[in-house]
C-alpha positions in Angstrom: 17.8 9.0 9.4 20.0 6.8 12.3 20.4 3.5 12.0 17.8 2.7 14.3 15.3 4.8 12.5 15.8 2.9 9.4 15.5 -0.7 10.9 12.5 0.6 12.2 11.0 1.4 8.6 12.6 -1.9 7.0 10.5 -4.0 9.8 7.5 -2.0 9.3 7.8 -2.6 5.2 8.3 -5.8 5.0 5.4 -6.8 7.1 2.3 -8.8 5.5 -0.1 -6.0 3.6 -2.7 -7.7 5.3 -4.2 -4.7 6.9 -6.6 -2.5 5.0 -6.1 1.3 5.3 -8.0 2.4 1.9 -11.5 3.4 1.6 -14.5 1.6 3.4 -17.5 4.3 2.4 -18.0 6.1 -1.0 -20.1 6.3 -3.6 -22.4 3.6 -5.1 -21.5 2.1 -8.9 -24.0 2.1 -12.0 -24.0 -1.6 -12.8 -23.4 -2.2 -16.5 -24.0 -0.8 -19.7 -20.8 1.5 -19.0 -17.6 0.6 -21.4 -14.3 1.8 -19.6 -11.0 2.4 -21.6 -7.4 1.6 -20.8 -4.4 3.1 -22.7 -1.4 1.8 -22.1 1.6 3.3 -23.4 3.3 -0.3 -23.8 1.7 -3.3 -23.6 4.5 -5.3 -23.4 5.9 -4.0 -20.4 4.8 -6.0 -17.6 3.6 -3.3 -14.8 1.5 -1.6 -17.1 -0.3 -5.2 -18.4 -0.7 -5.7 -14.4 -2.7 -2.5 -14.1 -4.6 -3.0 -16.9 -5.5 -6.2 -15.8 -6.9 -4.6 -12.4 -8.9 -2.0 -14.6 -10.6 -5.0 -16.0 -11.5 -6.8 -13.4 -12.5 -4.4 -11.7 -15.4 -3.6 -14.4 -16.3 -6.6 -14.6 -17.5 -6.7 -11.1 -19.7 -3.9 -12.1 -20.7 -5.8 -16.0 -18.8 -3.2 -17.7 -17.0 -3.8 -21.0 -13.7 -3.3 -20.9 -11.5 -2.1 -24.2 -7.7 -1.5 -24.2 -5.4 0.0 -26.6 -1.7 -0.1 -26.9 0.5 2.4 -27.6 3.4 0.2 -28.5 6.2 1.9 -26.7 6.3 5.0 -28.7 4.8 8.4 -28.9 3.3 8.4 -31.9 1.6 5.0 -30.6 0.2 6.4 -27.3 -1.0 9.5 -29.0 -3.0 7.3 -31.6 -4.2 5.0 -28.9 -5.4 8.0 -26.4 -7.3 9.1 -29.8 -8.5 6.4 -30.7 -10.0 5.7 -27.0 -11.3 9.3 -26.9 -13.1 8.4 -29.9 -14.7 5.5 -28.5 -16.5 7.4 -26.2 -16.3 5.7 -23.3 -17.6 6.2 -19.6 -14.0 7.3 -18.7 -10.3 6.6 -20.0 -7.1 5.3 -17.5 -3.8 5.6 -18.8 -0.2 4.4 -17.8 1.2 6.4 -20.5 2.7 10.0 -19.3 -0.1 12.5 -19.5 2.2 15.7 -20.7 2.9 14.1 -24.0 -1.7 13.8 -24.4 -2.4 17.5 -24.1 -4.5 17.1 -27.2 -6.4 14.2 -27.2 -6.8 14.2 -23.2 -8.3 17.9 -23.8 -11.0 16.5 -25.6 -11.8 13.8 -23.3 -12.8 16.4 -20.4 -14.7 18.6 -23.6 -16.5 15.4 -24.4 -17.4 15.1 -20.4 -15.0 11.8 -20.1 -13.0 12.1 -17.0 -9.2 10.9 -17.4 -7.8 9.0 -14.7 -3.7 8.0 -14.8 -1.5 5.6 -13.4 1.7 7.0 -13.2 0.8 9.5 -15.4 2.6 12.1 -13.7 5.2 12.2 -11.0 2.9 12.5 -7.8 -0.5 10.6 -6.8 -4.1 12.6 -6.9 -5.5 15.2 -8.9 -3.6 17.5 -11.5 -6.1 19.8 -13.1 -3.2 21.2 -15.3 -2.5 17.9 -17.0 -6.5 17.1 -17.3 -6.5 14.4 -14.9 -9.3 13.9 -12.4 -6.5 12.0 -10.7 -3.1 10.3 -10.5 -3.0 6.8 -9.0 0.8 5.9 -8.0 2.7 5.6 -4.5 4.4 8.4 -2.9 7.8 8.3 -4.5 9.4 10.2 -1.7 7.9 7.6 0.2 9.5 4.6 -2.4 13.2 6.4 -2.2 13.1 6.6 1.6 12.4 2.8 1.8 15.6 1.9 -0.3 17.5 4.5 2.0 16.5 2.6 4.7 17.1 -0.5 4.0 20.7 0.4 2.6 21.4 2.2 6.1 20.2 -0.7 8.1 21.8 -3.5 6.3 24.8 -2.0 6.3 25.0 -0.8 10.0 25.6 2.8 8.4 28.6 2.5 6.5 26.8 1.7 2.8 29.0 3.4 0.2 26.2 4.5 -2.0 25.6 5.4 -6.0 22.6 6.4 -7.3 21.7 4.7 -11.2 18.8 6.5 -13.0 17.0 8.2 -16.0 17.1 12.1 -14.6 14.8 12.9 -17.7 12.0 11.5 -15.7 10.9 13.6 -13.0 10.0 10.9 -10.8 13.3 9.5 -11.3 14.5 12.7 -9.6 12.5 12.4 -7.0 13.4 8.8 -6.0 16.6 9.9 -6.2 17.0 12.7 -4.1 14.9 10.8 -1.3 17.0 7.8 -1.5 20.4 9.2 -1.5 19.8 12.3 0.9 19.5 10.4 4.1 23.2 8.5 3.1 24.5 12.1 2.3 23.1 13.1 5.5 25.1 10.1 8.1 28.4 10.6 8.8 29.7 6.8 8.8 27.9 6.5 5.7 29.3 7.6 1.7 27.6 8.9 -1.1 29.2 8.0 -4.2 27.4 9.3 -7.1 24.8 9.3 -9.8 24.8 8.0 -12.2 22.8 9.3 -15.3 22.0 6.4 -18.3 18.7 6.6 -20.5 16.1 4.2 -20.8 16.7 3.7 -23.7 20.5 3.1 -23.7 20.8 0.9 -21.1 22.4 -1.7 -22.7 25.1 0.2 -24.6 26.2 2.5 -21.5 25.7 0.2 -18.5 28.3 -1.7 -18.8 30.7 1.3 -19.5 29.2 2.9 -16.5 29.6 -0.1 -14.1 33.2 -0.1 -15.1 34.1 3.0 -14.5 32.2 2.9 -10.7 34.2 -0.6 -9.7 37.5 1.2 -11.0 36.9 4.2 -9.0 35.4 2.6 -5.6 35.9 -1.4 -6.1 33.1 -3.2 -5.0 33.9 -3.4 -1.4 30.8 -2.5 0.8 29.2 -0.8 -2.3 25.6 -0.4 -3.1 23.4 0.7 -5.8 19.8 2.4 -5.8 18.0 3.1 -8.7 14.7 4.2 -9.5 13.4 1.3 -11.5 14.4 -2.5 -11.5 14.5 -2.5 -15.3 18.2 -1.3 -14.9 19.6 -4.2 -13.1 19.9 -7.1 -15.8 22.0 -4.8 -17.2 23.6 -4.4 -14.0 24.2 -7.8 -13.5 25.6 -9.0 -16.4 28.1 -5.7 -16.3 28.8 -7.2 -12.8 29.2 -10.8 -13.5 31.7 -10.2 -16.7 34.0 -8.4 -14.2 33.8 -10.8 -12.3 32.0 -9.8 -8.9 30.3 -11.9 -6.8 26.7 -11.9 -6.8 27.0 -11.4 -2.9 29.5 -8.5 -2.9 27.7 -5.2 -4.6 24.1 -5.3 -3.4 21.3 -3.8 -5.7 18.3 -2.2 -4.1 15.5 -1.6 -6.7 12.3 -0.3 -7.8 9.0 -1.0 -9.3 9.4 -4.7 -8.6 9.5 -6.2 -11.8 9.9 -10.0 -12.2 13.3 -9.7 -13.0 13.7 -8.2 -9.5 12.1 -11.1 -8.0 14.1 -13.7 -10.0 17.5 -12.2 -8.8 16.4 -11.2 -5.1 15.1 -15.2 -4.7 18.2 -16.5 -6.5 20.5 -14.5 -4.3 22.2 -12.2 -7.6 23.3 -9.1 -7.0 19.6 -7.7 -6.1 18.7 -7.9 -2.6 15.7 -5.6 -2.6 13.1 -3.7 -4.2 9.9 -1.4 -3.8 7.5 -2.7 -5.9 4.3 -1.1 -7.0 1.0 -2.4 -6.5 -0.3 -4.5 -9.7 -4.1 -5.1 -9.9 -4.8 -2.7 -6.8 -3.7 0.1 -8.9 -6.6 -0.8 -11.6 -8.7 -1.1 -8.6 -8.5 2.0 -7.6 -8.7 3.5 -11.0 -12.0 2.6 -11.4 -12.8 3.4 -7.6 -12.1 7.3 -9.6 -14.0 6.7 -12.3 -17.0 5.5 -10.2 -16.5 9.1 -7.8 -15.8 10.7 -10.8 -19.9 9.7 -12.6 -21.3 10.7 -8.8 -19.9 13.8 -9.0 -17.6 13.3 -6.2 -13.8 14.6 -5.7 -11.6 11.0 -6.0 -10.5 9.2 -3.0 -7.3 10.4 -1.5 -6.0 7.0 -0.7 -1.9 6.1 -1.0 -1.2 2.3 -0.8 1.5 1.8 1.9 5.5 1.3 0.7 6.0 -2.5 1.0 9.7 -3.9 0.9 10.3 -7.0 -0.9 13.6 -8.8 0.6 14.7 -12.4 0.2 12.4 -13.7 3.4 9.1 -12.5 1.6 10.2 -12.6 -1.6 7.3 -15.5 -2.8 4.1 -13.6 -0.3 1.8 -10.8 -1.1 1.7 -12.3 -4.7 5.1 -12.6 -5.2 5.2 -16.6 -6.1 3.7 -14.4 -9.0 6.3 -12.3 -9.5 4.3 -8.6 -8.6 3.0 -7.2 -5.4 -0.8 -7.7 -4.5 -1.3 -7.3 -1.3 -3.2 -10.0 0.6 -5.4 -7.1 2.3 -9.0 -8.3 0.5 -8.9 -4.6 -1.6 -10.8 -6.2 -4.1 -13.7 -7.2 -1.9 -13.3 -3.8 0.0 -14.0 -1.8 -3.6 -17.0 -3.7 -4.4 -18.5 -4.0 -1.1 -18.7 -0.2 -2.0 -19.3 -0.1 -5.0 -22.2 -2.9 -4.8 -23.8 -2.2 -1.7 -22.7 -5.7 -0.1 -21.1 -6.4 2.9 -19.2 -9.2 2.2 -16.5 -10.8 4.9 -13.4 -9.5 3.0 -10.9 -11.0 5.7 -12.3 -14.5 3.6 -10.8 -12.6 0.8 -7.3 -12.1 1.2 
């Protein structure tokens, strides 16, 4: 990737999302009488709250009834929830939480004739017969690491030096990674620095360690950081601004776009970037399976497009909210479908 190249995706990115490219034909939708399930592994993570959100509004466009059930942030949880739900015998079951830890219960969903539909249940959008899911609904992570590439290399003229923070337990974390830090590797004015491997789950006990260490060894001269999800950079932050750097000096370039991202990119700390996922389009098209899924039909094979969130946009496509929906009219698009309707969805965005 040149410099030039990457400018070129950054402009593209950070455009308006006002242009639909998802479906305009499919199949029709049984209204009501259908109850759809959502199992979220943690309900009090944001994203997966967003996408729930999107399942149910979604149904209720069709008079479906809606049930969710929270996994609480542990194993044990989701697997009780994903029972539970399975027990409920719904019309069909979407789930945020990761798929390979349901073998069991997701088993006897497709015995039972439910079709299982995830949202970042596994590392790659569309179908995944081997887990049980009819499909996977998330963006192209290759596509997500690419983007922060990009924008590192074009912001910095080329000569970005580069470290990489993530959870490598995660495959999708790998795959982030090796997309965003390859095309750095790859230019000759620009330096890759490391990765950096931390845990979920001790973040807040081996950040800071792990932020010293990288300002002893490089300093924070011309330094960046990409990571593969934005829940990293409080952390970050604070590591940063007890050692005193400047919120302008190391730039952060995120993922997931939580509203932490948001509140440092507007405020100008540390974070000048992030990926975000889509919010309620995700439930959207989660139900846009479900409804192939009762016709008998193979799931669409739509990919929502990267968008870059960057100080300039920061408050559009729904981010005076704080999460990415893009202002493209998809819910009017599904249930034009859906409905039969063809209702002006340029009105609608």
């Amino acid at each position: 990737m040149t410099v030039e190249e990457a400018k070129s995706i950054v402009a593209k990115a950070t455009q308006p999302s006002t242009k639909w490219t998802g479906p305009t034909t499919g199949p029709r939708a049984k209204e009501g009488g259908e109850t759809i399930a959502y199992v979220s592994s943690d309900q009090s993570y944001v994203s997966y709250v967003n996408w729930g959100d999107g399942v149910k509004d979604a149904a209720d466009k069709l008079g479906w009834e809606y049930k969710a059930f929270d996994g609480k942030g542990t194993v044990s949880g989701t697997l009780t929830a994903m029972q539970q739900a399975v027990a409920s015998n719904p019309v069909a079951i979407v789930t945020s939480a990761d798929a390979s830890a349901l073998q069991a219960p997701i088993s006897q969903a497709v015995k039972n004739g439910i079709p299982v539909i995830g949202i970042h249940a596994t590392a790659y959008p569309g179908p995944d017969p081997e887990l049980g899911l009819f499909t996977n609904i998330a963006s192209d992570p290759a596509e997500i690491g690419r983007t922060q590439a990009a924008y590192v290399i074009a912001t910095s003229d080329g000569t970005a030096k580069l470290a990489h923070m993530l959870d490598n337990s995660y495959a999708i974390a790998r795959f982030k990674a090796e997309a965003a830090t390859t095309p750095v590797e790859n230019l000759s004015t620009a330096t890759f620095l490391e990765s950096i491997n931390i845990p979920v789950a001790e973040q807040s006990k081996r950040i800071p360690t792990a932020v010293s260490a990288l300002l002893s060894k490089y300093g924070s001269d011309n330094v960046w950081i990409t990571t593969c999800c934005d829940n990293f950079y409080p952390y970050v932050a604070a590591a940063l601004r007890s050692s005193g750097v400047a919120p302008n000096a190391i730039k952060l370039v995120g993922a997931d776009g939580a509203p932490s991202a948001y509140d440092m990119i507007r405020k100008g700390q540390y974070e000048v970037a992030t990926v975000p996922e889509p919010s309620t389009l995700f439930g959207y098209q989660a139900v846009d399976a479900v409804v192939h899924a009762m016709a008998g039909e193979a799931p669409d094979e739509f990919v929502a497009p990267t968008y870059l969130v960057v100080k300039d946009n920061v408050d559009a496509e729904g981010g005076s909210k704080d999460q990415y929906i893009p202002s493209n009219g998809f819910a009017c698009h599904y249930a034009n479908i859906w409905l039969g309707t063809n209702d002006d969805c340029s009105a609608a965005s």
